[in-house]
Jmol script that loads the backbone (N, CA, C; Angstrom):
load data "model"
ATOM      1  N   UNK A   1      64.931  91.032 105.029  1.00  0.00           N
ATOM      2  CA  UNK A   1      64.734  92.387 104.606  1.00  0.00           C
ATOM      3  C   UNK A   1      66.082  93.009 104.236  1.00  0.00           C
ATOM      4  N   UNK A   2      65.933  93.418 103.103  1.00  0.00           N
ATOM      5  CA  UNK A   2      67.070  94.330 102.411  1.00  0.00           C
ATOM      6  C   UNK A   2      67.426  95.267 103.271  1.00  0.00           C
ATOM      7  N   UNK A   3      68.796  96.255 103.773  1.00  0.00           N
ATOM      8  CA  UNK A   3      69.147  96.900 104.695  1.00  0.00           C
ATOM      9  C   UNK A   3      68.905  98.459 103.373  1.00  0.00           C
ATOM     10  N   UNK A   4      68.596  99.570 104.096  1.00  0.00           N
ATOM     11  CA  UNK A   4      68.215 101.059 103.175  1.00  0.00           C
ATOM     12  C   UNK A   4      69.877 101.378 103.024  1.00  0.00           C
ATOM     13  N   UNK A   5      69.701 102.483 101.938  1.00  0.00           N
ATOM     14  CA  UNK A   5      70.869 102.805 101.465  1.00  0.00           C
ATOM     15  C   UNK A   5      71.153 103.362 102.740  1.00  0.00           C
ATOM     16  N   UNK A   6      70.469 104.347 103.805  1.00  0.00           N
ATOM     17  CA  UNK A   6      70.828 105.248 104.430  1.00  0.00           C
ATOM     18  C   UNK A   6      71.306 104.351 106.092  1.00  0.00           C
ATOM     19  N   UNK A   7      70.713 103.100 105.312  1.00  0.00           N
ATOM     20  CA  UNK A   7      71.255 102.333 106.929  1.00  0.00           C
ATOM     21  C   UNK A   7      72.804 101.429 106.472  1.00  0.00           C
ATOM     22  N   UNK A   8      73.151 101.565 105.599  1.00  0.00           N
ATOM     23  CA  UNK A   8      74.186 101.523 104.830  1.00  0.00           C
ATOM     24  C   UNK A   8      75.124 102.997 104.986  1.00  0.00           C
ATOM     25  N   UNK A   9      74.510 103.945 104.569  1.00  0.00           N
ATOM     26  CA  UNK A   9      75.824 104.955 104.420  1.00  0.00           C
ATOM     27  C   UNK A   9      75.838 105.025 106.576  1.00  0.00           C
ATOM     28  N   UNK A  10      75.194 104.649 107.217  1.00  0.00           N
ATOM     29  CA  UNK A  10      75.349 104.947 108.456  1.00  0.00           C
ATOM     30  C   UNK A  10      76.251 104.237 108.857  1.00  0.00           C
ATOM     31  N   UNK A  11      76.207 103.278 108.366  1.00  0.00           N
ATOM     32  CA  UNK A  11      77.111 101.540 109.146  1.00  0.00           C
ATOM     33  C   UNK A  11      78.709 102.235 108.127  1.00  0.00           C
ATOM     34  N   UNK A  12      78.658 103.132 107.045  1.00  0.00           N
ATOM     35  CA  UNK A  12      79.969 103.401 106.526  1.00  0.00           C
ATOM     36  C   UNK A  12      80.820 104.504 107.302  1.00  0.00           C
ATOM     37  N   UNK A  13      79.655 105.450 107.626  1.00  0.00           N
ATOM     38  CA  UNK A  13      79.921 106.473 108.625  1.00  0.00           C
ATOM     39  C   UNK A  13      80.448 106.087 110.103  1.00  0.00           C
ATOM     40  N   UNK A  14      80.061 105.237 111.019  1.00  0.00           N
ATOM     41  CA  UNK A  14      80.126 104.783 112.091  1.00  0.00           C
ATOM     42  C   UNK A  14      82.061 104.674 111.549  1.00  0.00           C
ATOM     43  N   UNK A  15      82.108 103.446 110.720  1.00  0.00           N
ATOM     44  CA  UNK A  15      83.456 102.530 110.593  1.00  0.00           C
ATOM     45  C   UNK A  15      84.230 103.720 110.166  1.00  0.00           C
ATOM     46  N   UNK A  16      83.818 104.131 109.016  1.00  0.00           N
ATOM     47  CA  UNK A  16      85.209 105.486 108.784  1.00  0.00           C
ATOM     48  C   UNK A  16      85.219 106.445 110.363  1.00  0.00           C
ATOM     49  N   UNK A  17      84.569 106.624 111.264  1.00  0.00           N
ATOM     50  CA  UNK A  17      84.697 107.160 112.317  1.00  0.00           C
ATOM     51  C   UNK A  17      85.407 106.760 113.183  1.00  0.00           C
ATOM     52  N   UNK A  18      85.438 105.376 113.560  1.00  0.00           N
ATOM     53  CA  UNK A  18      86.152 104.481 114.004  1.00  0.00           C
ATOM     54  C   UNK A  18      87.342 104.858 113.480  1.00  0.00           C
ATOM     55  N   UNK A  19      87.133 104.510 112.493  1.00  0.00           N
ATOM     56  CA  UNK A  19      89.257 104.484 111.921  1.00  0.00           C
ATOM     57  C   UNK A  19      90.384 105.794 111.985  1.00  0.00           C
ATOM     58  N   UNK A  20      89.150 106.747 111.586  1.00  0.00           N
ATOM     59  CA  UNK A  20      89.951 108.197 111.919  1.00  0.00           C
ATOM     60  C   UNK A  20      90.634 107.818 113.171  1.00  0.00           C
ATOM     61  N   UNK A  21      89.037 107.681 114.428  1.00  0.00           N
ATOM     62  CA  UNK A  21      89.694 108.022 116.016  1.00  0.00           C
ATOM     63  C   UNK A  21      90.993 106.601 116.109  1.00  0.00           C
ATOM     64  N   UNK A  22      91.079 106.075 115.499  1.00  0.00           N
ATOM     65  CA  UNK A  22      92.181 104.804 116.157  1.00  0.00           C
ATOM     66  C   UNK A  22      93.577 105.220 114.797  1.00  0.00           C
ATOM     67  N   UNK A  23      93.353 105.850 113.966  1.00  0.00           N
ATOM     68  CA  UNK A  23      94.411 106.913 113.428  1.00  0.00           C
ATOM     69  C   UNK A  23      94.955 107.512 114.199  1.00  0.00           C
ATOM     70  N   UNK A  24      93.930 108.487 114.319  1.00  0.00           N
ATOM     71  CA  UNK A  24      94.826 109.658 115.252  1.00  0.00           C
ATOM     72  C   UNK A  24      95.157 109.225 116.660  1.00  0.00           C
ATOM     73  N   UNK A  25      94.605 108.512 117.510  1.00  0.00           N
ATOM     74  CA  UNK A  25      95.111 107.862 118.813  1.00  0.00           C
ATOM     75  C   UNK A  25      96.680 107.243 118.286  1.00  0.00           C
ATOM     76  N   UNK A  26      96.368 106.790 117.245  1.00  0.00           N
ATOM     77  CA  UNK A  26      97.805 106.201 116.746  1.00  0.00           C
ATOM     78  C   UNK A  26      98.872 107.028 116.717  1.00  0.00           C
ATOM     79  N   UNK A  27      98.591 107.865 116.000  1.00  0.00           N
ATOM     80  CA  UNK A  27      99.523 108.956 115.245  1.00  0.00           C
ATOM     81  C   UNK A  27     100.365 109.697 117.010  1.00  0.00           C
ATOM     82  N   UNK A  28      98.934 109.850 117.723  1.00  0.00           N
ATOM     83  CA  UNK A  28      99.487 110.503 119.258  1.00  0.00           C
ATOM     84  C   UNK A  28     100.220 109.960 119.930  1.00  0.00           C
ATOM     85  N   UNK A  29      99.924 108.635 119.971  1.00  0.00           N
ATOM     86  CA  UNK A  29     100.588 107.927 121.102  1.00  0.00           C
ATOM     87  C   UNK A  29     102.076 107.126 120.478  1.00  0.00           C
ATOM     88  N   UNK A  30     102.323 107.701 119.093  1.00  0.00           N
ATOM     89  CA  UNK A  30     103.540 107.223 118.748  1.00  0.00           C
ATOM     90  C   UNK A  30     104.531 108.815 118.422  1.00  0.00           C
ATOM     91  N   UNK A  31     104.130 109.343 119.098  1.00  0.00           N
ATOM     92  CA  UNK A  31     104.400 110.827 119.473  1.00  0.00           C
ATOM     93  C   UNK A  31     104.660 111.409 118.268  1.00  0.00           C
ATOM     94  N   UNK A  32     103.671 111.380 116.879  1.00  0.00           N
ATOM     95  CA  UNK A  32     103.327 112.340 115.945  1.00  0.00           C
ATOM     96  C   UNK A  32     104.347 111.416 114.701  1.00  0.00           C
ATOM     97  N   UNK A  33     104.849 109.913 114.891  1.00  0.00           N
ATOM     98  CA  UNK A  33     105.459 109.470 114.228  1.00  0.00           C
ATOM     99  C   UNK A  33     105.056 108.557 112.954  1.00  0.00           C
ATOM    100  N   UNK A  34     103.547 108.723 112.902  1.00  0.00           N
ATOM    101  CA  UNK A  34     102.895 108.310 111.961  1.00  0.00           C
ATOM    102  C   UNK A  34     102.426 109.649 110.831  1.00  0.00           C
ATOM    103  N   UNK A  35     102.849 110.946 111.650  1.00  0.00           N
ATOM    104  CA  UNK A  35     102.504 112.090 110.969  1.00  0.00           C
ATOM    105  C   UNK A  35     101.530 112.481 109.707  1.00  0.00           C
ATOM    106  N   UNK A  36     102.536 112.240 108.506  1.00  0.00           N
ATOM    107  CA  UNK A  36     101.734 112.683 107.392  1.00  0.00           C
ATOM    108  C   UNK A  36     100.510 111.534 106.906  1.00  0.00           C
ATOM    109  N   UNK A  37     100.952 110.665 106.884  1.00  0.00           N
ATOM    110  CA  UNK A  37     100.423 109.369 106.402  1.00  0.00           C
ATOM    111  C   UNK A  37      98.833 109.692 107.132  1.00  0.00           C
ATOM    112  N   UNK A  38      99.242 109.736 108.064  1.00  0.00           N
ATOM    113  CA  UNK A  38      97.970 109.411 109.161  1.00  0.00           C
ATOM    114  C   UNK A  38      97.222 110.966 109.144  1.00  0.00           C
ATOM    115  N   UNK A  39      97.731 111.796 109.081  1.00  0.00           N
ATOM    116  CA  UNK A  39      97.047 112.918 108.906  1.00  0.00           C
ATOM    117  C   UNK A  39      96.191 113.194 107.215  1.00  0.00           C
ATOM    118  N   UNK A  40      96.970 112.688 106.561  1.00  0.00           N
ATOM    119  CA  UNK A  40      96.150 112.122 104.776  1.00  0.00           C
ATOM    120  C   UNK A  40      95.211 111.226 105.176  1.00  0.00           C
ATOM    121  N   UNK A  41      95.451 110.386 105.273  1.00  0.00           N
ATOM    122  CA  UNK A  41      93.836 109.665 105.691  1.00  0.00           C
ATOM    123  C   UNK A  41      93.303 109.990 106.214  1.00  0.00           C
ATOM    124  N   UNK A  42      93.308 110.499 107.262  1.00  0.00           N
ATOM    125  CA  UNK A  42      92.198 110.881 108.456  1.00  0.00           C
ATOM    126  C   UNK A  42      91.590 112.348 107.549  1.00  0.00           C
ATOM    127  N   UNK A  43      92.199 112.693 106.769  1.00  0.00           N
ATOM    128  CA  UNK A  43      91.521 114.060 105.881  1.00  0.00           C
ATOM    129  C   UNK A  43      90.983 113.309 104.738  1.00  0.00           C
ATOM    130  N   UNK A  44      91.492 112.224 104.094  1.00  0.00           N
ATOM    131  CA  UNK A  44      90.657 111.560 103.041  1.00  0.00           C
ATOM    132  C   UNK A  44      89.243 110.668 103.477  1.00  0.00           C
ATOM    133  N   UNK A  45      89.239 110.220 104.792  1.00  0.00           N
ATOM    134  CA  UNK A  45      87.949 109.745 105.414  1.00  0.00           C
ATOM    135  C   UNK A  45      87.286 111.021 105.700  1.00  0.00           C
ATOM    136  N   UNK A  46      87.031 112.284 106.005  1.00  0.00           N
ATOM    137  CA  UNK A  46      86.633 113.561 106.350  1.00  0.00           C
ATOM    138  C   UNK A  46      85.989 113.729 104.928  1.00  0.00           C
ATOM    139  N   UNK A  47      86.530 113.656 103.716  1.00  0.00           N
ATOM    140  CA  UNK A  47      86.300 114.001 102.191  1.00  0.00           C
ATOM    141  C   UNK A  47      84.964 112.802 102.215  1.00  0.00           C
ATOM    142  N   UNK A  48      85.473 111.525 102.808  1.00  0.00           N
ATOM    143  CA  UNK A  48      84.659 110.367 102.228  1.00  0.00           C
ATOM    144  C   UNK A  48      83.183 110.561 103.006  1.00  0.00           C
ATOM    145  N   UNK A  49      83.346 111.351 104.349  1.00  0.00           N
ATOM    146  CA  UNK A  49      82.455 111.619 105.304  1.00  0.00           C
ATOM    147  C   UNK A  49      81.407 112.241 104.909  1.00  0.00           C
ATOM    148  N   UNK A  50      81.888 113.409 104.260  1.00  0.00           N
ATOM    149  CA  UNK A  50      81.403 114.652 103.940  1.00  0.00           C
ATOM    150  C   UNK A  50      80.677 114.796 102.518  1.00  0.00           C
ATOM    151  N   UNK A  51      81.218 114.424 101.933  1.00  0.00           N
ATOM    152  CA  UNK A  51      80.491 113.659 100.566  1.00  0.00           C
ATOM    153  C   UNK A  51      79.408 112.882 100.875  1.00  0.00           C
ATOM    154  N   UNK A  52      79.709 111.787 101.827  1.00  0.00           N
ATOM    155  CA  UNK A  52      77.863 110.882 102.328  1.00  0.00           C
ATOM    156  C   UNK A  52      77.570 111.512 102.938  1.00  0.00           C
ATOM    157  N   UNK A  53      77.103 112.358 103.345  1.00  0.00           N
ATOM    158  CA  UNK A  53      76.183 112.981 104.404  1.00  0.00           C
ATOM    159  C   UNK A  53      75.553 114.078 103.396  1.00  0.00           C
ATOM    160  N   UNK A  54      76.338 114.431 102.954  1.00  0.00           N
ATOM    161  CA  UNK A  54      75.860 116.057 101.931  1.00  0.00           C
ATOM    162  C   UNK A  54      74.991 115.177 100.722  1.00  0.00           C
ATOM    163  N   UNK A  55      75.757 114.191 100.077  1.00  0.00           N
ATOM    164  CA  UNK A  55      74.607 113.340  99.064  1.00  0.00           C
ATOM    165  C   UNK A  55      73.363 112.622  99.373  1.00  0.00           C
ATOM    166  N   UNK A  56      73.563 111.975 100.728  1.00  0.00           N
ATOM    167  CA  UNK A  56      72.617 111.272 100.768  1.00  0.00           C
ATOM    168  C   UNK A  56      71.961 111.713 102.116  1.00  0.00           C
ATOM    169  N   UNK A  57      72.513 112.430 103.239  1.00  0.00           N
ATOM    170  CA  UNK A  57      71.692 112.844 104.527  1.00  0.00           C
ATOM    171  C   UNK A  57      70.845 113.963 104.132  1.00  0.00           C
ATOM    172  N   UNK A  58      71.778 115.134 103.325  1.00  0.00           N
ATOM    173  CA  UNK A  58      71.183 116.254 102.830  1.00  0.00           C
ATOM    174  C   UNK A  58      70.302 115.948 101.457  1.00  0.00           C
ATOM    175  N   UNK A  59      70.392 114.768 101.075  1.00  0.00           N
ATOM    176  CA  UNK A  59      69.370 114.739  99.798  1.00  0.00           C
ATOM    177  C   UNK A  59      70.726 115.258  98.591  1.00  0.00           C
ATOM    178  N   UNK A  60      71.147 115.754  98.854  1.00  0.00           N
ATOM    179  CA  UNK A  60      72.094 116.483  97.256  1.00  0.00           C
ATOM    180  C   UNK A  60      72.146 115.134  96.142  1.00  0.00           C
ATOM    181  N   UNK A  61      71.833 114.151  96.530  1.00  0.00           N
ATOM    182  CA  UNK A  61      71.992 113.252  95.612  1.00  0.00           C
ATOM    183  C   UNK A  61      70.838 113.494  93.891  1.00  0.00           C
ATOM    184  N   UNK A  62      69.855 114.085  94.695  1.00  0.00           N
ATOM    185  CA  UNK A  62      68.907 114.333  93.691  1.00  0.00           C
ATOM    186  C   UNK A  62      68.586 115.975  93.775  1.00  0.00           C
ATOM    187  N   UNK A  63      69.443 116.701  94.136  1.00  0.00           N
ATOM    188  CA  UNK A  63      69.244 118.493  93.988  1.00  0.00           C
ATOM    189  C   UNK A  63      69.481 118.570  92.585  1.00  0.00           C
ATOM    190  N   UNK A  64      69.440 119.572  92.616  1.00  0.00           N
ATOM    191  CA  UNK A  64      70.163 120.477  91.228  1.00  0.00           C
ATOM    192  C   UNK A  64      71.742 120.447  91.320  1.00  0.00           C
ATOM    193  N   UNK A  65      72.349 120.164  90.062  1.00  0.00           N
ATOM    194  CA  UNK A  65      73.676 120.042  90.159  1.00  0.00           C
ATOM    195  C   UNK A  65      74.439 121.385  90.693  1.00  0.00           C
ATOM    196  N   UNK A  66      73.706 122.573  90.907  1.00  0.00           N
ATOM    197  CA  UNK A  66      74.294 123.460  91.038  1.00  0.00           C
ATOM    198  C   UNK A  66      74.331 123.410  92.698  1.00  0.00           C
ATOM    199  N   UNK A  67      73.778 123.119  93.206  1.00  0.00           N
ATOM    200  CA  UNK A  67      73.346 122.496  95.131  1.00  0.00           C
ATOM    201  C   UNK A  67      74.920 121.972  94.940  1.00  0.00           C
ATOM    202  N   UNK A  68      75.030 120.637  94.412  1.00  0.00           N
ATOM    203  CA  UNK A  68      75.738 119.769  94.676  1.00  0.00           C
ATOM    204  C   UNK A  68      77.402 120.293  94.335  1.00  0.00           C
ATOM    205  N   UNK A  69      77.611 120.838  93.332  1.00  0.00           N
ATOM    206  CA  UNK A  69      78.811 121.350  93.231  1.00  0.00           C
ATOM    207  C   UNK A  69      79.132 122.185  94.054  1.00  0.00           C
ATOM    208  N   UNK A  70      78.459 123.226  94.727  1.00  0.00           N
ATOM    209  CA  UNK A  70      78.765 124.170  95.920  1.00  0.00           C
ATOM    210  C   UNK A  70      78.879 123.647  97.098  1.00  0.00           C
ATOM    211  N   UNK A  71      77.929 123.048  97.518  1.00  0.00           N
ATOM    212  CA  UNK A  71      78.473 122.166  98.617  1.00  0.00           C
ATOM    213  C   UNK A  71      80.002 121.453  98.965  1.00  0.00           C
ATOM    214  N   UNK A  72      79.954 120.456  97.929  1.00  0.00           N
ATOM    215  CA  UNK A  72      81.145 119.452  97.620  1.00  0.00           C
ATOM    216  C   UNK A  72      82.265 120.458  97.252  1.00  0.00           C
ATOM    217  N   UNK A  73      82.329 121.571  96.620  1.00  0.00           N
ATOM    218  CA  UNK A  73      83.574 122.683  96.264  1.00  0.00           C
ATOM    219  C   UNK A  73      83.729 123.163  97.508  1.00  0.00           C
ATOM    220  N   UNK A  74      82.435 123.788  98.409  1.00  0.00           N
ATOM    221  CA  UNK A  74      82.806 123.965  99.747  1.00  0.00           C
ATOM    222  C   UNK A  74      83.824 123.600 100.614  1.00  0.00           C
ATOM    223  N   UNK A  75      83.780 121.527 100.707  1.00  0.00           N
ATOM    224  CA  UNK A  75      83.961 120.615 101.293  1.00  0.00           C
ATOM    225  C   UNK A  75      85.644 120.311 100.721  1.00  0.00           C
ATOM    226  N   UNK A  76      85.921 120.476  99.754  1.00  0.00           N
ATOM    227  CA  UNK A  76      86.813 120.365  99.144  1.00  0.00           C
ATOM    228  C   UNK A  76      88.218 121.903  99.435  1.00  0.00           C
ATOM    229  N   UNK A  77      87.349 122.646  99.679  1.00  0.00           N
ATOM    230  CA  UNK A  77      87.794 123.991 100.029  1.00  0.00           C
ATOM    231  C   UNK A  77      88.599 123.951 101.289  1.00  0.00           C
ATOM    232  N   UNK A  78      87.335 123.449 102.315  1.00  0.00           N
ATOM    233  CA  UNK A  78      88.245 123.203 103.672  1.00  0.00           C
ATOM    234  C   UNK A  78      88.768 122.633 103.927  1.00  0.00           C
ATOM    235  N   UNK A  79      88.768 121.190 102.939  1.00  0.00           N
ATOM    236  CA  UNK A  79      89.787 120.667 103.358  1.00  0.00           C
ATOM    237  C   UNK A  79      91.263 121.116 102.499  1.00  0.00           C
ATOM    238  N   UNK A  80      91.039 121.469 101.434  1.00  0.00           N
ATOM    239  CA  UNK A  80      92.603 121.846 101.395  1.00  0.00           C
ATOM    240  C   UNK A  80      92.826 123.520 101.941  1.00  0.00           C
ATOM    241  N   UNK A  81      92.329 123.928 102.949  1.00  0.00           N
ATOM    242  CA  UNK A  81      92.743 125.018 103.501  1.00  0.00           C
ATOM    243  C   UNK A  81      93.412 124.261 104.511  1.00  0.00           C
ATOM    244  N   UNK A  82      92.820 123.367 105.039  1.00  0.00           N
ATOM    245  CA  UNK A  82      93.714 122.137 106.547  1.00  0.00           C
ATOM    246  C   UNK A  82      94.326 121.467 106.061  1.00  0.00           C
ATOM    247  N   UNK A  83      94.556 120.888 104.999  1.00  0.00           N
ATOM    248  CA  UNK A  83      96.232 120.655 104.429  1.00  0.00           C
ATOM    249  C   UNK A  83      97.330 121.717 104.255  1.00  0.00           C
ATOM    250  N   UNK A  84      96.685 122.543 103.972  1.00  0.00           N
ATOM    251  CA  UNK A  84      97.715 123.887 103.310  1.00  0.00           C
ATOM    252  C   UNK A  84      98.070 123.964 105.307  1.00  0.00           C
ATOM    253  N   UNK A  85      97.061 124.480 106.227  1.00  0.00           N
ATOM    254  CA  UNK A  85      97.684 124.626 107.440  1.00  0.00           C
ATOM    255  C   UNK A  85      98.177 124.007 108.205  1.00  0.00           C
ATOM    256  N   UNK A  86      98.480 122.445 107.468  1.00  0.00           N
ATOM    257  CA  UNK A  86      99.289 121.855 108.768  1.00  0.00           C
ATOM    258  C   UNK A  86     100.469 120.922 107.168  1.00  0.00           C
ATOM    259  N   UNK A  87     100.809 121.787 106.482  1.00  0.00           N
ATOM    260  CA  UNK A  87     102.001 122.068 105.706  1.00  0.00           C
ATOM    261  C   UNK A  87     102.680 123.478 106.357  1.00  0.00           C
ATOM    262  N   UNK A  88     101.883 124.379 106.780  1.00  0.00           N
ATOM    263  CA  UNK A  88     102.874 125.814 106.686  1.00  0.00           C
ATOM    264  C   UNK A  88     103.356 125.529 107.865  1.00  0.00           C
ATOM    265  N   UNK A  89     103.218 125.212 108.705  1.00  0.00           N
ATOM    266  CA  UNK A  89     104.222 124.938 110.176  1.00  0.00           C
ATOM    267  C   UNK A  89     106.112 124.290 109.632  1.00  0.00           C
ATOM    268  N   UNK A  90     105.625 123.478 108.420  1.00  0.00           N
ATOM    269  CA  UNK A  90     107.152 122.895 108.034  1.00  0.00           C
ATOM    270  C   UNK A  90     107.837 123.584 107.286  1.00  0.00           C
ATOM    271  N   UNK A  91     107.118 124.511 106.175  1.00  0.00           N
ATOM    272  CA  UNK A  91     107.613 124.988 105.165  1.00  0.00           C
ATOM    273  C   UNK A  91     108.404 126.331 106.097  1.00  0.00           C
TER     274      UNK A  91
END
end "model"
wireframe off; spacefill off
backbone 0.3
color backbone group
């Protein structure tokens, strides 16, 4: 038996979850010396997160494009508001 898309985006979800938490355990326990690097990914898996769940948990895959751009502009929003806030601490 063929595995569903949604038992697929789950098994993608689980692993990008995984990797964030063993990122950031990383990033901590090398006392913040993996910094930016590790803080970009762990926000580019969040983008990759957030995108499968909103397309395919929430259905947006087949909404109206106007669903889907608000959402995803949403998603896109917060995350560069949490880049912009963990830039202004340096600047």
């Amino acid at each position: 038996m063929k595995p569903s898309r949604v038992d697929l985006m789950a098994l993608v979800l689980v692993l990008a979850t995984g990797l964030s938490w063993w990122l950031g355990e990383g990033a901590a326990l090398t006392q913040g010396h993996l910094g930016q690097a590790a803080t970009l990914a762990v926000l580019a898996l969040a983008v990759l997160k957030g995108a499968l769940i909103a397309l395919d948990y929430m259905e947006l895959r087949h909404a109206p494009a106007l669903w889907r751009r608000a959402v995803l502009g949403w998603l896109a929003v917060v995350i560069a508001l949490v880049l912009l806030a963990s830039l202004l601490p340096r600047l």
